[in-house]
C-alpha positions in Angstrom: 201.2 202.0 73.5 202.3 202.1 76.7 203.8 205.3 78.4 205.7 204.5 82.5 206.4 207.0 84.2 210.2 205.6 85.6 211.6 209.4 85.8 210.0 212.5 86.3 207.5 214.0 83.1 207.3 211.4 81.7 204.5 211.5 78.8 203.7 213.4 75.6 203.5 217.3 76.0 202.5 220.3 73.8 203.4 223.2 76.2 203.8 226.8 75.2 206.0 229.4 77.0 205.5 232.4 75.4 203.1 234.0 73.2 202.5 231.2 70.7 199.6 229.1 70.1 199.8 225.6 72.0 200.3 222.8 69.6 197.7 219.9 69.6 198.0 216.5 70.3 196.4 213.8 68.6 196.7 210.1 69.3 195.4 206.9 67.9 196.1 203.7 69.4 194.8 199.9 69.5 195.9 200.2 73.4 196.9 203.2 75.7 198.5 202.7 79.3 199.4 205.3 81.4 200.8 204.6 84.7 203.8 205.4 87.8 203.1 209.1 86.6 203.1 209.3 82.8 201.0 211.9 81.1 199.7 213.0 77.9 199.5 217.4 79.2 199.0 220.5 76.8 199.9 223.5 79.6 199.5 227.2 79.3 202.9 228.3 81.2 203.2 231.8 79.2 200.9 234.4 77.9 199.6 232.3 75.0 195.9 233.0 74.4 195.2 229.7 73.8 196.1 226.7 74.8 196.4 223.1 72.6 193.8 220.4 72.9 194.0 216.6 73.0 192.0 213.8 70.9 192.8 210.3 72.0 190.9 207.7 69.9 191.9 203.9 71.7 190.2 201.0 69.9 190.2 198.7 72.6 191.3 199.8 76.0 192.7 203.6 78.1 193.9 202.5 81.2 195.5 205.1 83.4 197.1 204.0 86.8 199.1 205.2 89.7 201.3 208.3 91.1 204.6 209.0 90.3 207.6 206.6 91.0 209.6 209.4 92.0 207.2 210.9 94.0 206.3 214.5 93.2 203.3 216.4 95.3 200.4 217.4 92.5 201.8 215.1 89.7 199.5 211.6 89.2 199.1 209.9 85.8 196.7 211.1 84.0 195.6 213.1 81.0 196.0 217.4 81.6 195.3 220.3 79.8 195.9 223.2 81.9 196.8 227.6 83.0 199.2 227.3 84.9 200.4 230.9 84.9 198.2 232.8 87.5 199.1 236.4 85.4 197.8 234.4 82.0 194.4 234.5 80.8 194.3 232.5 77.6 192.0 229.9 76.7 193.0 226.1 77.8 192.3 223.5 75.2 189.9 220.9 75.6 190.5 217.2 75.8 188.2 214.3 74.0 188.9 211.1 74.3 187.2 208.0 72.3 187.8 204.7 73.5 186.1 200.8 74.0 186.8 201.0 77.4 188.6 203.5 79.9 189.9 202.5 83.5 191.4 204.8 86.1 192.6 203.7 89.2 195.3 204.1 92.0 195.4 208.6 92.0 194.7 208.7 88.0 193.0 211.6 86.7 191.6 213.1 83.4 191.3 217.2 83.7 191.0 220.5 82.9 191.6 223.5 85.2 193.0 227.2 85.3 195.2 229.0 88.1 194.7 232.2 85.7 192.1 234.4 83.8 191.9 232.4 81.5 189.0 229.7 81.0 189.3 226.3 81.8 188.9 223.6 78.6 185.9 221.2 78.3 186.2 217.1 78.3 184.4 215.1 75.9 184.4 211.5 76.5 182.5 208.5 74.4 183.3 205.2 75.4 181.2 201.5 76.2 182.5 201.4 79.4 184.1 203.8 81.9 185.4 202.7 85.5 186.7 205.1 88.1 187.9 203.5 91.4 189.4 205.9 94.3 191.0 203.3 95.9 194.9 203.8 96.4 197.0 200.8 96.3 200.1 202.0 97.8 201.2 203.9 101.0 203.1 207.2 99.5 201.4 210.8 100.4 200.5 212.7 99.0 196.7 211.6 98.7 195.6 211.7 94.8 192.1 211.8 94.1 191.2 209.4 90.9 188.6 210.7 88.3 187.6 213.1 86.1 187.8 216.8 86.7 187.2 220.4 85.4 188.6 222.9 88.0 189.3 226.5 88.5 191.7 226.8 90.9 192.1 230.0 92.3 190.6 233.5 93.6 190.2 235.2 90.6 190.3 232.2 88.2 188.2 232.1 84.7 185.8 229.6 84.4 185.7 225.9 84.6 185.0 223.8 81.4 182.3 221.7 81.4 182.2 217.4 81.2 180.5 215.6 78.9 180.2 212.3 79.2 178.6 209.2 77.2 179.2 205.2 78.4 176.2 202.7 78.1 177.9 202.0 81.7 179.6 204.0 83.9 180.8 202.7 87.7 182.9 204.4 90.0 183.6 203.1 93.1 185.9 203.8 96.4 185.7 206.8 96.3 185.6 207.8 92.3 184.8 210.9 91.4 183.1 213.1 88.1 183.8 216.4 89.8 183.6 219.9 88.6 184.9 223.0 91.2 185.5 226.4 91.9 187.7 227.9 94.3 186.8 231.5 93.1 185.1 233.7 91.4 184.7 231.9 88.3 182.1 229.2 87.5 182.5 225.7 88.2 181.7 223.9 85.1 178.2 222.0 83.8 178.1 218.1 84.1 176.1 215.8 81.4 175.7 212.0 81.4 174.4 210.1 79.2 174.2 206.1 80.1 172.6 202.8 80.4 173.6 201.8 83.8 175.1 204.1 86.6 176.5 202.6 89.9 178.2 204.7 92.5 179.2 202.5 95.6 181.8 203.5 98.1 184.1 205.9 99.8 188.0 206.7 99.8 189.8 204.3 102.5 193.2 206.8 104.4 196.7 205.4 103.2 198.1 203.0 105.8 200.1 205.9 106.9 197.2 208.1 107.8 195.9 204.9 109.8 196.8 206.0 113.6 196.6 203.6 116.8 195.3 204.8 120.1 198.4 205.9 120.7 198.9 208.1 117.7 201.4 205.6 115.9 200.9 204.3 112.6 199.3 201.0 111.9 200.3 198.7 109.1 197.5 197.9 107.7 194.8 200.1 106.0 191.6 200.8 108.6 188.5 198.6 107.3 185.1 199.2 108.3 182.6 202.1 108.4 184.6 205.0 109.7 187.9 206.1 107.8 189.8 208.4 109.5 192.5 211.0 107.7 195.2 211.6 109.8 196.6 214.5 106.8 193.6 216.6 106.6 193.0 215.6 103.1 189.5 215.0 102.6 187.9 211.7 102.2 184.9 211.9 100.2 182.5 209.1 98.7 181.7 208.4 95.0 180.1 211.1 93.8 179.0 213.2 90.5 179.5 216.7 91.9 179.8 220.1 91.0 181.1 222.7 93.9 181.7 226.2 95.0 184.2 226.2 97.6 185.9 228.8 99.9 183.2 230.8 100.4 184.0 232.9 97.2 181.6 234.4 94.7 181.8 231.5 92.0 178.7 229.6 91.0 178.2 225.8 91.2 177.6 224.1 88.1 174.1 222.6 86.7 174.4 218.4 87.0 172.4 216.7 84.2 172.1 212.9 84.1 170.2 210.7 81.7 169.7 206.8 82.6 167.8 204.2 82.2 169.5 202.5 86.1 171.3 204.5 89.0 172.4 202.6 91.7 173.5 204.4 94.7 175.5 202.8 97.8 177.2 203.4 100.8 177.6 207.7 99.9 177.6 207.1 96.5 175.6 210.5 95.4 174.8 213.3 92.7 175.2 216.4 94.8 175.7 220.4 93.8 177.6 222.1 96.7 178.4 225.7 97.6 179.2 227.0 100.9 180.2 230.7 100.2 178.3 233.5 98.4 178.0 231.6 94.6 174.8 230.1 94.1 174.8 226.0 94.1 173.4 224.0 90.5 170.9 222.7 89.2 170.7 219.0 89.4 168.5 217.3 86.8 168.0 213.5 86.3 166.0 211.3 84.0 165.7 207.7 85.1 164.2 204.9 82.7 163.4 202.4 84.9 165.0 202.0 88.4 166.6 204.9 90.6 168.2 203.0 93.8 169.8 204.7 96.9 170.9 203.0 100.2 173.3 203.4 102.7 175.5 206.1 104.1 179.8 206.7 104.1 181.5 208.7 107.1 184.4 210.5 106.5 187.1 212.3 108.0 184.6 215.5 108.1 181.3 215.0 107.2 178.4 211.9 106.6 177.7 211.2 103.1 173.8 210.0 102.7 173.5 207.9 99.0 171.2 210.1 97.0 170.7 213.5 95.2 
């Protein structure tokens, strides 16, 4: 199956506008592509008090990829369940998703987040094999972060879901990202892994519009090297597993749990828990089989990212 997102919402939906129950999606396929903005999205844009969930079972192969065609700020392909009514406070559904292998790339992202009372949903996710790269392969703003994430999005927000995650191996590079945040009071969510193999290796590179010459025009090309520079203010942040309170609200960081038997760390790649307001940060707990490796460091725009925990 493949879903391209030539025009504008593009995808499979299950929204409710009023008081009604969301209805749930459930797909099986051999073969599922997402890309140029398609998405598979169960919204909250009413007073429903719940939401609808998603269960994608792929036999071989998810592959998500890419923004919109018709560019449209805040839409990327991707897999949603969402609140998007800031008066609502109903429950968002949760999304699992069983697959051989899944791939995101180019802006795509799997999440669940709330803009109301309401609590975010939780994602499942059982696969072999699960790559996340950060790496944007084309020049249109806005900036689309790539990975997996359980958000709440306001001030006075509910709760983040939580991210559970099993892959014998798991990668994410270029800036890839298993992130759970709050911008609020509520809770970010709690992060488990469960793998073989984990390697996190890289940061976000700027579009090659951000990409400024001495004399503040743009450059053609992207900017290689050490020290990316964003010239939108968007945030350029390493591969990471995080969880983070942001905007120095009262909502709590999440607990990080991570079970190996190999972690590989490069170039920023890290397991961090951040808060930088009154919330308290997680807990961060990892088991390691055999080998835990960190090395290296990634500059951003704003801060140095050290590879570690």
């Amino acid at each position: 199956m493949v879903l391209q997102g030539t025009e504008n919402f593009s995808g499979i939906y299950a929204n409710t506008r009023g008081t009604g129950r969301g209805g749930t999606i459930a797909l099986l396929a051999k073969q599922l592509t997402l890309s140029g903005g398609a998405q598979i999205g169960s919204g909250i844009i009413g007073f429903s008090e719940e939401g609808g969930s998603i269960s994608i079972t792929v036999a071989d192969t998810l592959t998500i990829s890419g923004k919109p065609i018709k560019e449209l700020p805040g839409f990327a392909s991707g897999i949603f369940t969402n609140l998007v009514n800031q008066f609502g406070n109903g429950q968002v559904g949760n999304i699992e998703i069983e697959a051989g292998q899944i791939i995101l790339t180019n802006g795509a992202q799997i999440g669940c987040g709330t803009y109301g009372a309401g609590n975010g949903g939780s994602i499942s996710i059982k696969t072999d094999f699960l790559s996340i790269s950060g790496l944007i392969e084309d020049d249109r703003p806005p900036k689309k972060y790539t990975g997996i994430f359980s958000n709440s999005n306001t001030a006075n927000a509910g709760n983040a879901g939580n991210i559970d995650i099993e892959a014998p191996h798991i990668r994410l590079t270029d800036g890839g990202l298993i992130f759970s945040g709050t911008l609020g009071s509520g809770n970010s969510g709690e992060i488990v892994i469960k793998t073989y193999m984990l390697t996190m290796s890289g940061g976000m590179k700027p579009l090659a519009s951000e990409v400024k010459d001495s004399d503040g025009n743009s450059n053609e090309t992207p900017l290689t090297g050490d020290i990316p520079k964003s010239a939108t203010g968007d945030r350029l942040f390493p591969s990471a597993i995080s969880s983070s309170s942001f905007n120095q609200n009262k909502g709590n960081a999440g607990k990080i749990e991570v079970e190996a038997r190999q972690i590989i760390m490069m170039d920023g790649g890290s397991i961090r828990s951040e808060t930088d307001g009154f919330g308290s940060g997680g807990r961060i707990k990892v088991e390691v089989a055999d080998t835990l490796t960190a090395s290296g460091k990634y500059i951003g725009d704003e801060l140095t990212y050290h590879s570690g925990i």
